[in-house]
Residue, then its C-alpha position, 0 to 999 in steps of 0.5 A: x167138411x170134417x165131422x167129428x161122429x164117433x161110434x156111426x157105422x154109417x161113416x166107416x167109408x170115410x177116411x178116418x185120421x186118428x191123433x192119439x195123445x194126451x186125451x183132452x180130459x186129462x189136459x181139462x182136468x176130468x176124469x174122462x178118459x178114451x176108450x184108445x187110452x183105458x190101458x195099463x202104462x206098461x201096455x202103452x210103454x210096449x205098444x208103443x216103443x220107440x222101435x216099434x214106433x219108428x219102424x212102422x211108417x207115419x201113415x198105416x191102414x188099419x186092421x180092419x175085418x173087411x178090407x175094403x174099408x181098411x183101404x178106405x181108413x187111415x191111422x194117424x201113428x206118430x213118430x217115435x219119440x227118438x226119432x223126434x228128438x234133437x241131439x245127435x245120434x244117442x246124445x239127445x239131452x233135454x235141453x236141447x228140445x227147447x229148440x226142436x221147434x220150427x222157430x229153433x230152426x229158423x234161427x240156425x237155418x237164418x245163421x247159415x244164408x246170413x253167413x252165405x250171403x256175407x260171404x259169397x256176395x259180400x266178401x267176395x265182391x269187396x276184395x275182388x280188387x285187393x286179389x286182382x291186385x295182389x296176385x296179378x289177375x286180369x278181371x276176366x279171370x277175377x269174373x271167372x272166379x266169381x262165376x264158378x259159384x253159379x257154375x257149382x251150383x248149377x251142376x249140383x242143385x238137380x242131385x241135391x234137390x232129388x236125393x235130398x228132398x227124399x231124404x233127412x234134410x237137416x244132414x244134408x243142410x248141415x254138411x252143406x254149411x260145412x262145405x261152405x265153410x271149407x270153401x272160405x278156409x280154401x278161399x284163404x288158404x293163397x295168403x298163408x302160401x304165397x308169402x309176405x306181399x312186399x311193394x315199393x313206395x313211389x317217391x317221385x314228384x307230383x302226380x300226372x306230371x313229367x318233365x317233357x325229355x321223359x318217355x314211359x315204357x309199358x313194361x308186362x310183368x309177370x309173376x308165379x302168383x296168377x296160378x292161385x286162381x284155381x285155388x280160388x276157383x276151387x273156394x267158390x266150387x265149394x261154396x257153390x256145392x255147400x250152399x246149394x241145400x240151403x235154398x232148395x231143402x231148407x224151404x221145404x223142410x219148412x214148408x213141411x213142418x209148418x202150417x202152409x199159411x204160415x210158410x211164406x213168413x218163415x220163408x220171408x225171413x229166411x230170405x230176408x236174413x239172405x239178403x241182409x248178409x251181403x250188406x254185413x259182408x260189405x261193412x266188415x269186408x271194407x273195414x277189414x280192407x283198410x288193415x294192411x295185408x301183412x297184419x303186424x308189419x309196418x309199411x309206408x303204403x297209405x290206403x289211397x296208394x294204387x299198392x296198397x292191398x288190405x286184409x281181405x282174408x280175415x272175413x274168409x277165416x272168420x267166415x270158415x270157423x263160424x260156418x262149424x259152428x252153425x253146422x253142429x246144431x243143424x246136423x242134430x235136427x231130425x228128420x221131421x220135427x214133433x207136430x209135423x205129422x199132422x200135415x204129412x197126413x194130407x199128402x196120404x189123403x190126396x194121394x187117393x185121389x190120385x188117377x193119372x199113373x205118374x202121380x200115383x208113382x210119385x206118391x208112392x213113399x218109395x218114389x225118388x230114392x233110385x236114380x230110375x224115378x229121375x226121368x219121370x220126376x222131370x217128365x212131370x215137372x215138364x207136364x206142369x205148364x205153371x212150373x215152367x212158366x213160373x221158372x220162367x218169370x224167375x229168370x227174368x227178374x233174376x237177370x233184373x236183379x242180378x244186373x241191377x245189383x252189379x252195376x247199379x252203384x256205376x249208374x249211381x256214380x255216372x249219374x250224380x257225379x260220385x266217387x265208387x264207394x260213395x255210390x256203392x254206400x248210397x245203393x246199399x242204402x237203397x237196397x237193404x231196405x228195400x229189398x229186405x223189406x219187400x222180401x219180409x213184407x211180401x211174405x206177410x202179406x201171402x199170410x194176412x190175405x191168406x193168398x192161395x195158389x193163382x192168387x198169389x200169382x195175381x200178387x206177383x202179377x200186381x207186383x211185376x205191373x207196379x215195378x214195371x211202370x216204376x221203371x218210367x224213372x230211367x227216362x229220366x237223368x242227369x247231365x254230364x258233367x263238364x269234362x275237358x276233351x271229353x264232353x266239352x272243349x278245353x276253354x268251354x268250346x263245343x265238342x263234336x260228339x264221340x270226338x274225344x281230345x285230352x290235349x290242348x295247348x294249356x297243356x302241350x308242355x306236360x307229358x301227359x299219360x292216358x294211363x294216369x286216370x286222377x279226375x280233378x275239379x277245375x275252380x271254374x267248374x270244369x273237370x278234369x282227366x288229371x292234373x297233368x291235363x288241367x295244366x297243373x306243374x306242382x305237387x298238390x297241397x293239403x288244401x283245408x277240407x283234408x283234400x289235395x289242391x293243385x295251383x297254377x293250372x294253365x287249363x283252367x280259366x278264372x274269368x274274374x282273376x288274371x292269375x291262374x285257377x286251382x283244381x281240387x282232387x276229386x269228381x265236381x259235385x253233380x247239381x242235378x235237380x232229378x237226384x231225389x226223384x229218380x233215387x225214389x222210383x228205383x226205390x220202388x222199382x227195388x221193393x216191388x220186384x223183391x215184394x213177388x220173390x217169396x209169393x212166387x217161390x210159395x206158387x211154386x210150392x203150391x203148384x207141384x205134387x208134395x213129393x216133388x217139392x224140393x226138386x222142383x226148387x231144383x229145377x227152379x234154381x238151375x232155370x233162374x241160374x242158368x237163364x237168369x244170374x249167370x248171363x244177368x251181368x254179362x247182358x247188362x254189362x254189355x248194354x252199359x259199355x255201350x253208353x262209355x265215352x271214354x276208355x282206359x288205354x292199357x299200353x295200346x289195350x282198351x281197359x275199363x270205361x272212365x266215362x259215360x254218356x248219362x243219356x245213353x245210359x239211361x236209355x240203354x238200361x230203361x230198354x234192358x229192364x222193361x224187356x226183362x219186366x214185359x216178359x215177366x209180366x206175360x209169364x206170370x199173367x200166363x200163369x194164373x190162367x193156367x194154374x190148377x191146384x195140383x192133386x197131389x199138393x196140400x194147399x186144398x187140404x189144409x182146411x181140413x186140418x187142426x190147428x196145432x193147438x187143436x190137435x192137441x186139445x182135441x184128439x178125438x176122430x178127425x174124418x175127411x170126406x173122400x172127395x175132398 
């Protein structure tokens, strides 16, 4: 327990810390004043300038006549105040101080991951299409580009994180955003050189239908134009390395400068912010889609044409210019903002503590600044049996979410019948609340039950269990809907399974062309491949919901009419029963897993030496990349293409998937996350039964400490037990 005795010879082997400012008499209003501050201003002013100040270290022995009871005694010495203020290099203006506050730099720090995730996974996954389109791209080298972010990343997070962590973070964070920034101007650069994008029109008949004389060449034309995708690859790389600071030292220059139970709500906020850009990032890049490529330029191109191509640059311009401007106040933080000395002071208390020879050299001030402390930094992360098995649990939700997040929006469509932007609206509507509220819940609740170290991995345990048992909800799904020649015979005859036949009689007298992927729904409930396929010979009319109605189809049959039915442009609507349910446990399975994310990152902190914090981030990062985001989509896309009925035929080539089997998709993705969930459930319950505070970390101390009020009203001799 702290005790505050003065003047008892009986306590000078304690470790004394001693908080000199504005004495409590002078703030209470009495004429008390401190036998530390009975000096004349100008002792103070010389005692204490700013170049003595900030070239003495944080933490100082003091001179005492015997040295062992120097050694045993530690002086709070607070930084300078120049190197406490917010400005840039001499230009520290008063203003400016108002936000040198842990909560000013959230705001800028919040700015800069909601500017990252608008970008990287909202822009980018938005205009994908448009790019392929317009500088004819294969999707394997459009997924090329999307992965050298995680590529970029990868290799820079363990220099970043090592160099970084030991040395002025906000510098570094604020040069990352202006890589990022760099990135998205480079991303945009292709549209400024490539030249005006010119399409023509097609002004032939009606869609799906051809005269039965006319043969269809496939014709592989090729352009100059696939050579812009290193330019792209290089805009990614750079948004890769620029945003490599943020989720690394941006935590822990906050988890430096706050109270550690208040940690995990900053962090939850910085990652809510992170989460809700890509949502921003899909609404401004879907609207910037709908604006003509060639801004200005009139054309004939209508937004339903297969050749239309939006202005999928402008978010990347505006994106670029916003990224300096968040960067400019960033770089004037300093290295650690006013108030934060008060809890470097544990990591010099713990550090006594200390008995195993590679602990002591990593609570050396010295250890980290050579490339030569890299090996034993990563020697005593793999030491650390909570570290690796919390890395470990990380991957696994990564590949969770990362999977999750990018085929979610085609379980949606194949499930209930959807059009692509209809799923991709309703999974957004699943996953900002869900995720940004778990994310900003999980980090409230680590502060209001004041959680630490294996109680908030039993949190996360809870967390990973509840999702778990949530996930119940793919044994569930819809049945497909009737599809001609794909899951039921033309006419309502049974189909053999896996035995798919577009052609029929009802439409032996059309030239029908597997590549003409246009879903109509029948007046009898049936859908359609195309119109072509459903028999119809006439160009569509606006019908009077705005939607294209086909007449005269042959194929689709009216039982109470002898005349011929219609087919309406579009997917049938989905009449299942399950909708509401399934969409409530993938809400649940959504909250809970994104509700462990920030109790795991604190764990994390908690669970390695202070001095370690952000490389272990680093570390961390590179495991759930590596093992976890980057094979993520990859593994589930490939589980998913196993459920597909029905495949796009590209001139004698297999496309994309049109169809799937909702059955087989339920089953394969219930089989996928229960996997990803048993081993993240085994990881963390692992971990709680090995976790040990670390000596070198400060989540026993903080007890110790005062409050930031306290240290302020109450600057008397604060002393800790040696064997704290």
């Amino acid at each position: 327990m702290p005790q505050h005795v003065m003047g008892d010879k009986r306590f000078l082997s304690l470790p004394r810390l001693l908080f000199p400012s504005t004495s409590p008499g002078a703030e209470n209003g009495s004429d008390y004043t401190p036998p530390s501050s009975r000096a004349s201003p100008a002792s103070l002013r010389s005692a204490h300038s700013p170049l003595d100040s900030c070239s003495r270290p944080l933490c100082e022995p003091r001179a005492e006549k015997h040295s062992g009871q120097a050694a045993r005694e530690v002086q709070y010495v607070p930084a300078g105040p120049q190197g406490a203020l917010c400005g840039w290099r001499t230009f520290t203006p008063q203003c400016l101080q108002v936000f040198n506050t842990p909560k000013g730099f959230l705001i800028f720090l919040c700015a800069a991951s909601f500017l990252q995730g608008m970008t990287v996974n909202g822009f980018i996954n938005t205009v994908v299409t448009s790019i392929e389109r317009r500088f004819d791209l294969h999707s394997y080298q459009s997924g090329l580009i999307a992965s050298s972010y995680d590529i970029a990343a990868c290799l820079c997070l363990a220099f970043v994180s090592y160099f970084g962590g030991n040395g002025h973070k906000p510098r570094w964070l604020g040069w990352g955003v202006l890589i990022l920034g760099a990135g998205s101007l480079v991303f945009a650069l292709p549209h400024f050189t490539a030249g005006h994008y010119e399409a023509e029109v097609d002004e032939g008949g009606g869609v799906g239908t051809c005269p039965a004389n006319q043969s269809t060449e496939c014709v592989d034309s090729t352009s100059g134009l696939s050579g812009y995708q290193l330019v792209f690859m290089l805009g990614q790389l750079l948004h890769g390395v620029g945003a490599t600071p943020l989720y690394t030292l941006g935590v822990t220059y906050l988890d430096e400068n706050v109270k550690s139970s208040y940690s995990p709500i900053y962090i939850a906020i910085f990652y809510t912010a992170a989460i809700l850009g890509p949502a921003a990032g899909y609404l401004i890049g879907g609207a910037m889609l709908n604006v003509y490529t060639e801004v200005g330029q009139r054309t004939d191109l209508t937004t339903d044409s297969p050749l239309w191509v939006g202005a999928w640059w402008i978010g990347f311009l505006g994106a670029g210019t916003t990224a300096f401007l968040i960067a400019i106040p960033i770089l004037g933080y300093p290295r650690q903002l006013p108030g934060s000395q008060r809890y470097m002071v544990v990591s010099t208390a713990e550090a006594r503590r200390l008995k195993d020879g590679g602990h002591k050299a990593a609570s050396n001030p010295a250890f980290g600044k050579t490339v030569g402390d890299l090996p034993l930094s990563i020697w005593l992360l793999l030491r650390n049996p909570t570290f690796i098995l919390l890395c470990l649990a990380g991957a696994t939700e990564a590949t969770l979410i990362a999977g999750m997040s990018t085929f979610g929006p085609k379980f949606l469509e194949a499930q209930f019948s959807l059009s692509s932007s209809e799923a991709a609206t309703l999974f957004g509507y699943l996953v900002v609340p869900a995720g940004g509220g778990g994310t900003l819940l999980g980090g409230f609740l680590v502060n209001r039950f004041k959680l630490r170290g294996s109680g908030i991995i039993r949190f996360c345990l809870l967390c990973t269990l509840t999702s778990l048992l949530a996930f119940s909800a793919f044994l569930m799904h819809c049945p497909n809907m009737l599809m001609a020649g794909v899951t039921a015979g033309y006419g309502g005859s049974p189909l053999p399974k896996g035995h798919v036949d577009l052609k029929a009689a009802c439409n032996a007298a059309y030239c029908c062309q597997p590549e003409h992927y246009s879903p109509v729904c029948g007046s009898d409930g049936t859908m359609y491949y195309s119109p072509c396929y459903a028999g119809c010979p006439v160009a569509a009319r606006i019908g009077p919901g705005g939607q294209k109605v086909y007449g005269g189809c042959s194929c689709v049959l009216v039982k109470d009419s002898s005349g011929l039915g219609n087919a309406t442009a579009g997917k049938c609507t989905s009449t299942c029963q399950r909708k509401p349910f399934l969409l409530v446990l993938v809400f649940v399975v959504i909250i809970f897993t994104f509700l462990s994310s920030i109790p795991a990152l604190t764990a994390t902190l908690r669970c390695v030496c202070d001095r370690q914090r952000s490389f272990a981030l680093g570390i961390q990062w590179i495991v759930v990349r590596t093992l976890g985001s980057i094979p993520g989509p990859i593994a589930f896309g490939w589980v998913i293409d196993k459920a597909c009925l029905l495949w796009q035929d590209q001139c004698g080539r297999q496309g994309s998937c049109f169809v799937y089997q909702n059955a087989a998709m339920s089953r394969y993705l219930l089989i996928a996350g229960l996997t990803c969930k048993v081993l993240g459930f085994l990881f963390f319950a692992t971990a709680c039964f090995l976790y040990k505070s670390p000596l070198g970390s400060s989540d026993g101390l903080e007890a110790s400490l005062p409050s930031q009020s306290s240290a302020s009203d109450n600057p008397t001799e604060l002393q800790l037990q040696s064997d704290v």
